[in-house]
Residue frames as a rotation matrix with the C-alpha (Angstrom) as fourth column:
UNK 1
0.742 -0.606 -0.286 77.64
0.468 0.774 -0.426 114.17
0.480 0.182 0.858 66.98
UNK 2
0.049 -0.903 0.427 79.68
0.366 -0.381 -0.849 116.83
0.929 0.198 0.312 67.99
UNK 3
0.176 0.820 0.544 78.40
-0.699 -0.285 0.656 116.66
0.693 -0.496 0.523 71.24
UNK 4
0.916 0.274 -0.292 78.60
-0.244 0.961 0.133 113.32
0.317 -0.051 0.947 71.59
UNK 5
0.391 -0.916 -0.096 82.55
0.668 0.353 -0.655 113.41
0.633 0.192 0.750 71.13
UNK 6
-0.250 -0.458 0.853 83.00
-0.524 -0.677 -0.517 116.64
0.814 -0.576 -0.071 73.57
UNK 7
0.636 0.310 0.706 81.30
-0.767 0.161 0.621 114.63
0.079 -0.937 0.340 76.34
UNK 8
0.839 -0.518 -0.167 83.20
0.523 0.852 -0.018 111.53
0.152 -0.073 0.986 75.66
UNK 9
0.004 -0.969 -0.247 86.24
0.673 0.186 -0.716 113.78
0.740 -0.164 0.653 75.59
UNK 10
-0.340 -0.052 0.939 85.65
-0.909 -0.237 -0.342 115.65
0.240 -0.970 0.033 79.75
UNK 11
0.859 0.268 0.437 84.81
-0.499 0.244 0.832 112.54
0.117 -0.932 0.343 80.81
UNK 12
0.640 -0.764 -0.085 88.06
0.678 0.613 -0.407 110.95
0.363 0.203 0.910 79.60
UNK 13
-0.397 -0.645 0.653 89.84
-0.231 -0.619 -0.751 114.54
0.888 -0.449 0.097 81.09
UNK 14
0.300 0.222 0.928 88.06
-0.921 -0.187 0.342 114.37
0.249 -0.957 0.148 84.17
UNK 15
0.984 0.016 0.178 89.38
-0.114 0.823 0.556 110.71
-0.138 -0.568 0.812 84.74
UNK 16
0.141 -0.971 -0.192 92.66
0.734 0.233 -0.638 111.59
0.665 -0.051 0.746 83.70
UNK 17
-0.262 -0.361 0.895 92.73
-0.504 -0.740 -0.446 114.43
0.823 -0.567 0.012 86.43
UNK 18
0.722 0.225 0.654 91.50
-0.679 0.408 0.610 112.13
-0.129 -0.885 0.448 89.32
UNK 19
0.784 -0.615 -0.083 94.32
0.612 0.788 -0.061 109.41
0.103 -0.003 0.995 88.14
UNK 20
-0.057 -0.896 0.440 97.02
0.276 -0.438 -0.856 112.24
0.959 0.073 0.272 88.46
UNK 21
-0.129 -0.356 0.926 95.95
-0.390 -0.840 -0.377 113.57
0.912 -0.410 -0.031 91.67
UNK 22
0.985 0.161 0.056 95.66
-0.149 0.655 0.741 110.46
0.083 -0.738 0.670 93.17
UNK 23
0.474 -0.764 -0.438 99.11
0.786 0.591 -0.180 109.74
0.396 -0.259 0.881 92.74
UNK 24
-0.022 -0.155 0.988 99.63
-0.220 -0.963 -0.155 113.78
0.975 -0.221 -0.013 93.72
UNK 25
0.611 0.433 0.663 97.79
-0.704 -0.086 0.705 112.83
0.362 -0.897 0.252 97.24
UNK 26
0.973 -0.181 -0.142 99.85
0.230 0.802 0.552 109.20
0.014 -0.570 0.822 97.95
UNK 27
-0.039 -0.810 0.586 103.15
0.346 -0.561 -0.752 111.42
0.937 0.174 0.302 97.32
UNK 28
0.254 0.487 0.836 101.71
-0.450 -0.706 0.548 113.63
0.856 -0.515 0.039 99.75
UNK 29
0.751 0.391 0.532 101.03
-0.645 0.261 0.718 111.25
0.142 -0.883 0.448 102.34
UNK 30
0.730 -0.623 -0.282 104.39
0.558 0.781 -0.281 108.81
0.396 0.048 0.917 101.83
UNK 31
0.546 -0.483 0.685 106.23
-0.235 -0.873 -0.428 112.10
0.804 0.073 -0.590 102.70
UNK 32
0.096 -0.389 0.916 106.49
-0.960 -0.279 -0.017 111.13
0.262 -0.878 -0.400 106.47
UNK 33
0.955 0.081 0.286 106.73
-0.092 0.995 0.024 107.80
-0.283 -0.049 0.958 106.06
UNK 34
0.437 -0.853 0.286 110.34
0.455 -0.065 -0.888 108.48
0.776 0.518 0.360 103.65
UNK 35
0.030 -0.487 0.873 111.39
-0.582 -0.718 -0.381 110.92
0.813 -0.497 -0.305 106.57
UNK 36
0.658 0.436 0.614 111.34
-0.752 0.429 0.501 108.02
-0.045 -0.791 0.610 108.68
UNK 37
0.956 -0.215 0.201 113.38
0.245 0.960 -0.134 105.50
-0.164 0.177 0.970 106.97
UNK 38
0.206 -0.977 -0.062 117.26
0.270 -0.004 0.963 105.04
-0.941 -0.215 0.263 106.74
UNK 39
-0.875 -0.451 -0.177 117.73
-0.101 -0.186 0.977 104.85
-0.474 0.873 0.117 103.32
UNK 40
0.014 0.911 -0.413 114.08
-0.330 -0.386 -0.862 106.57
-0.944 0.149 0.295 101.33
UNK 41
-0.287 -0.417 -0.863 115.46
-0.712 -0.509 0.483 106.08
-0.641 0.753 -0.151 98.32
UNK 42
-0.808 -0.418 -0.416 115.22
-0.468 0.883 0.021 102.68
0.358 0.211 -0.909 98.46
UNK 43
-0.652 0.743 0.152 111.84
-0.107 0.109 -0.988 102.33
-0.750 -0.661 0.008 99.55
UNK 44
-0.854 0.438 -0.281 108.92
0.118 0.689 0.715 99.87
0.506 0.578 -0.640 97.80
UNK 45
-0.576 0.798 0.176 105.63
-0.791 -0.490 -0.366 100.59
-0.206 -0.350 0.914 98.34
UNK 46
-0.752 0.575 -0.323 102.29
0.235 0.691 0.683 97.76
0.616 0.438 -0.655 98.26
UNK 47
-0.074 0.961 -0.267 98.88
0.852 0.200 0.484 97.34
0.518 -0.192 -0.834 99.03
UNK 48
-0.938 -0.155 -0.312 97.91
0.295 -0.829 -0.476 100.79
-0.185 -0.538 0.822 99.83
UNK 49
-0.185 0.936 0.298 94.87
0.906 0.045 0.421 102.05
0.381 0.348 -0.857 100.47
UNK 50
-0.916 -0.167 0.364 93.72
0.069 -0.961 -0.267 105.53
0.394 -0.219 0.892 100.66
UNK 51
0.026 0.913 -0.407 90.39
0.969 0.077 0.235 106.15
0.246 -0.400 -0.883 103.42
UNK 52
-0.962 0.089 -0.258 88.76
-0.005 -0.951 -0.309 109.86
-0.273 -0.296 0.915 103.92
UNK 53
0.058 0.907 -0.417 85.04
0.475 -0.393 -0.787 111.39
-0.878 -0.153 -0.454 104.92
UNK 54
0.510 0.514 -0.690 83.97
-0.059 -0.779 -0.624 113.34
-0.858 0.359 -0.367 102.36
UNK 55
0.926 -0.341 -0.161 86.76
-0.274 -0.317 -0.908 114.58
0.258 0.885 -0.387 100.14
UNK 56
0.445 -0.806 -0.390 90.45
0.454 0.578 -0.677 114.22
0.771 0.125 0.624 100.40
UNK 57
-0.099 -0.353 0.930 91.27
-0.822 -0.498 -0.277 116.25
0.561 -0.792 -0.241 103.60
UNK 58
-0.277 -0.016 0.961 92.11
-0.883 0.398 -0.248 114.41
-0.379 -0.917 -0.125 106.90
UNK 59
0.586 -0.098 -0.804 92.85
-0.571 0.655 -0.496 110.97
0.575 0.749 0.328 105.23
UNK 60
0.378 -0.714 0.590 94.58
-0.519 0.364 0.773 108.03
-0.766 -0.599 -0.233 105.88
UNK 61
0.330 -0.352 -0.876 97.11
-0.186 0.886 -0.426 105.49
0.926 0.303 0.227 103.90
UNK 62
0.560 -0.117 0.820 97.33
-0.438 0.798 0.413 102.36
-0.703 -0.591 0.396 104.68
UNK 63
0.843 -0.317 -0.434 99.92
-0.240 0.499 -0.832 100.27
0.481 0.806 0.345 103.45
UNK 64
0.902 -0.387 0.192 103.20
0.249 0.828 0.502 98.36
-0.353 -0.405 0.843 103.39
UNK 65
0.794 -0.526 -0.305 106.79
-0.558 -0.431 -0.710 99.51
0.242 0.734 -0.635 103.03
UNK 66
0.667 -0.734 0.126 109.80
0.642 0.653 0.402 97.96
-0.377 -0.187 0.907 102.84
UNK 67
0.864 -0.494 0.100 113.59
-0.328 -0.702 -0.632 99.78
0.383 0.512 -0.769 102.61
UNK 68
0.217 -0.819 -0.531 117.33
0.444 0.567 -0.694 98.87
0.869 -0.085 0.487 102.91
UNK 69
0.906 -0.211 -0.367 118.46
0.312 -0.251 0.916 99.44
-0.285 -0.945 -0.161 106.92
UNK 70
0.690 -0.673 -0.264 122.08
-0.719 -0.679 -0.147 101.16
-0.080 0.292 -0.953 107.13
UNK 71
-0.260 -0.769 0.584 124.49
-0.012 0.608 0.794 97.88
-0.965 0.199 -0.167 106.76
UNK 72
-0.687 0.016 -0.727 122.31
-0.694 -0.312 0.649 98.05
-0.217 0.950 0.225 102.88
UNK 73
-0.888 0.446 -0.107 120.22
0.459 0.872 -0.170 94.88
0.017 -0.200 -0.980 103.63
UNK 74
0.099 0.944 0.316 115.68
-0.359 -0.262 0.896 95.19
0.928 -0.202 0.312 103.05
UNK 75
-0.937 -0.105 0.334 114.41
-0.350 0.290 -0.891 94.50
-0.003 -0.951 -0.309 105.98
UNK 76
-0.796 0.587 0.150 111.19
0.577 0.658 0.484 93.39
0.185 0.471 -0.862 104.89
UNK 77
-0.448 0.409 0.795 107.94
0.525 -0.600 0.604 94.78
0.724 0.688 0.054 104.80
UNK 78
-0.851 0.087 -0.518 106.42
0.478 -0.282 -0.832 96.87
-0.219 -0.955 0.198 107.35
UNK 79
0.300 0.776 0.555 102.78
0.853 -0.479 0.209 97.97
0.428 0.410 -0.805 107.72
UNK 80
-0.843 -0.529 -0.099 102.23
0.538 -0.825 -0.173 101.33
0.010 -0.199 0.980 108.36
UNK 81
0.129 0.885 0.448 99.36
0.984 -0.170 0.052 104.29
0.122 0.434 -0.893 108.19
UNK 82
-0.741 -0.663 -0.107 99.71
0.654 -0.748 0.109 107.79
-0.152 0.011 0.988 107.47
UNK 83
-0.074 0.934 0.350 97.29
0.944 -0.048 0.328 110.25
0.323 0.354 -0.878 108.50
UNK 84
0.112 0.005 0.994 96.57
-0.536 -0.842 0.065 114.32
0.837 -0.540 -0.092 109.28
UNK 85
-0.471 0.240 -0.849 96.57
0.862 0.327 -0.386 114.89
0.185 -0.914 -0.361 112.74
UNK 86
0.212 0.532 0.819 94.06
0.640 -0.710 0.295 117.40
0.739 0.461 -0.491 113.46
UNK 87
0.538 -0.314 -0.782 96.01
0.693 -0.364 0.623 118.58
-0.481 -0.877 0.022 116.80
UNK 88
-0.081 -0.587 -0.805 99.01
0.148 -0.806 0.573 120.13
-0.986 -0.073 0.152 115.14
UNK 89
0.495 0.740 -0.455 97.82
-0.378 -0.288 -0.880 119.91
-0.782 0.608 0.137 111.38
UNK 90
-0.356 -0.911 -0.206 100.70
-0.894 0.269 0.357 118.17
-0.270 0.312 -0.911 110.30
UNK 91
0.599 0.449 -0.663 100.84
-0.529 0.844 0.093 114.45
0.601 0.295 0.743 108.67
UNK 92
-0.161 -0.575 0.802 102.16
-0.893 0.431 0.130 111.72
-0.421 -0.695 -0.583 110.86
UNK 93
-0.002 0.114 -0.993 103.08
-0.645 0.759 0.089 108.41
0.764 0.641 0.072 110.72
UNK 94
0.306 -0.110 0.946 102.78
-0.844 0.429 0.323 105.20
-0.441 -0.897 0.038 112.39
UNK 95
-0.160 0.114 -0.980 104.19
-0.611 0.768 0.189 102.05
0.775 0.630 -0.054 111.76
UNK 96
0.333 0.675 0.659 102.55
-0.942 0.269 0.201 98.76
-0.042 -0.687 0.725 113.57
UNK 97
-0.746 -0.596 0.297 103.79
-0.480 0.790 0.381 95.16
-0.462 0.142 -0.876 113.85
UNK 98
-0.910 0.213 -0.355 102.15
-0.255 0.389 0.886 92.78
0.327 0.896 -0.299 110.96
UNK 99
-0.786 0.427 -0.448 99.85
0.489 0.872 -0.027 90.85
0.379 -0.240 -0.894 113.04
UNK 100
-0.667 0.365 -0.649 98.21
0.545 -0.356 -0.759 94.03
-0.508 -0.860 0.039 113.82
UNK 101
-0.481 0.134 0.866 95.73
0.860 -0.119 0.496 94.82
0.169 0.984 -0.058 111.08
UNK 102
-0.590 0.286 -0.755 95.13
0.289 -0.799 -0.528 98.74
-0.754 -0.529 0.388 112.35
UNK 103
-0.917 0.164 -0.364 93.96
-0.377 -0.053 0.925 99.18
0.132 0.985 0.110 107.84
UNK 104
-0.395 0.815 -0.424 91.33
0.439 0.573 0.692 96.42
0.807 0.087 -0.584 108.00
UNK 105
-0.615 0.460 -0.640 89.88
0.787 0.319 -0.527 97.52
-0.038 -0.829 -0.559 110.77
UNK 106
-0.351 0.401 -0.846 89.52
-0.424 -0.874 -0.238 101.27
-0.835 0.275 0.476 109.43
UNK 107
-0.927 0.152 -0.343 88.15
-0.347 -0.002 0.938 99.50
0.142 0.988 0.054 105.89
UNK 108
-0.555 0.591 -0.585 85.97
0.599 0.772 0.211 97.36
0.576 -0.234 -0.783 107.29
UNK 109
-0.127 0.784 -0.607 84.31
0.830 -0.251 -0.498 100.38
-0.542 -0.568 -0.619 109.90
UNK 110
-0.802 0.005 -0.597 83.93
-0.037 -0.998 0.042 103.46
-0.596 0.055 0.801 107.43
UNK 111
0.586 0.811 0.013 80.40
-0.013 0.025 -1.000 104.19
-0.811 0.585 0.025 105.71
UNK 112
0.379 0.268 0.886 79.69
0.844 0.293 -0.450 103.64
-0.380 0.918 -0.115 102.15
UNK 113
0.985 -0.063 0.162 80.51
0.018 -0.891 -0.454 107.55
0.173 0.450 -0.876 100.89
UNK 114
0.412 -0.847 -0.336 84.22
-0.429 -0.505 0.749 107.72
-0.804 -0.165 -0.571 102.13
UNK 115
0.487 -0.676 -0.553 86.75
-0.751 -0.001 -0.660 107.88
0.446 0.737 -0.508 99.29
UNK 116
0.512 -0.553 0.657 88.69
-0.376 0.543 0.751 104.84
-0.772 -0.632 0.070 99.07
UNK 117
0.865 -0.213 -0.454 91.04
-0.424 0.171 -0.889 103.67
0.267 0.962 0.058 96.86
C-alpha cells in the first residue's frame, strides 16, 4: 500500500514540475516579444503553442498578442513566433500579418516526437 501511495505521489510531483516549467519556458520565450511592444505591461497573450525536436532547446512559440500602442488604445491581435536563432544564440522574434499562418504550417510539418503544447 505504501507503495502504491509513493508512486501515486512522483507521478503527481513530476506533473506538477512539467506544469511549472512550462510556464518557466513561455516566460522565457515572450521575453522578446515584450521588448518589442510599446506598452508590455499591457500585453494579452492567446492561442500559443509551444513546437521543439527533442527536448526544450531551440523551440518555437507560436501565438497571438495584443497591447495598448502609445496614444493607450489595443491595437488588436497580432500573430507572432518566437524562436532561438542558432546564428547568434539569442531568442528572436517575428511578428507576421494574420492571413499568414507561419504556426500552422510548422504544426502541421513536425514529426510525431516533437514537444508540443
Amino acid at each position: 500500500m505504501r507503495k502504491v501511495i509513493a508512486g501515486i505521489g512522483l507521478v503527481v510531483l513530476l506533473v506538477g514540475a512539467a506544469i511549472l516549467y512550462k510556464g518557466h519556458l513561455a516566460q522565457e520565450y515572450r521575453a522578446p516579444v515584450l521588448a518589442k511592444l510599446a506598452d508590455p505591461g499591457s500585453a494579452q497573450f492567446r492561442n500559443e503553442t509551444f513546437i521543439s525536436p527533442w527536448g526544450l532547446a531551440n523551440g518555437t512559440l507560436c501565438g497571438e498578442v495584443n497591447s495598448k500602442n502609445e496614444l493607450g488604445g489595443y491595437v488588436g491581435y497580432k500573430p507572432f513566433y518566437a524562436y532561438d536563432d542558432s546564428n547568434t544564440g539569442n531568442r528572436e522574434v517575428r511578428f507576421y500579418k494574420s492571413g499568414d499562418s507561419v504556426c500552422d504550417l510548422m504544426k502541421n510539418d513536425v514529426p510525431w516526437w516533437w514537444i508540443r503544447w
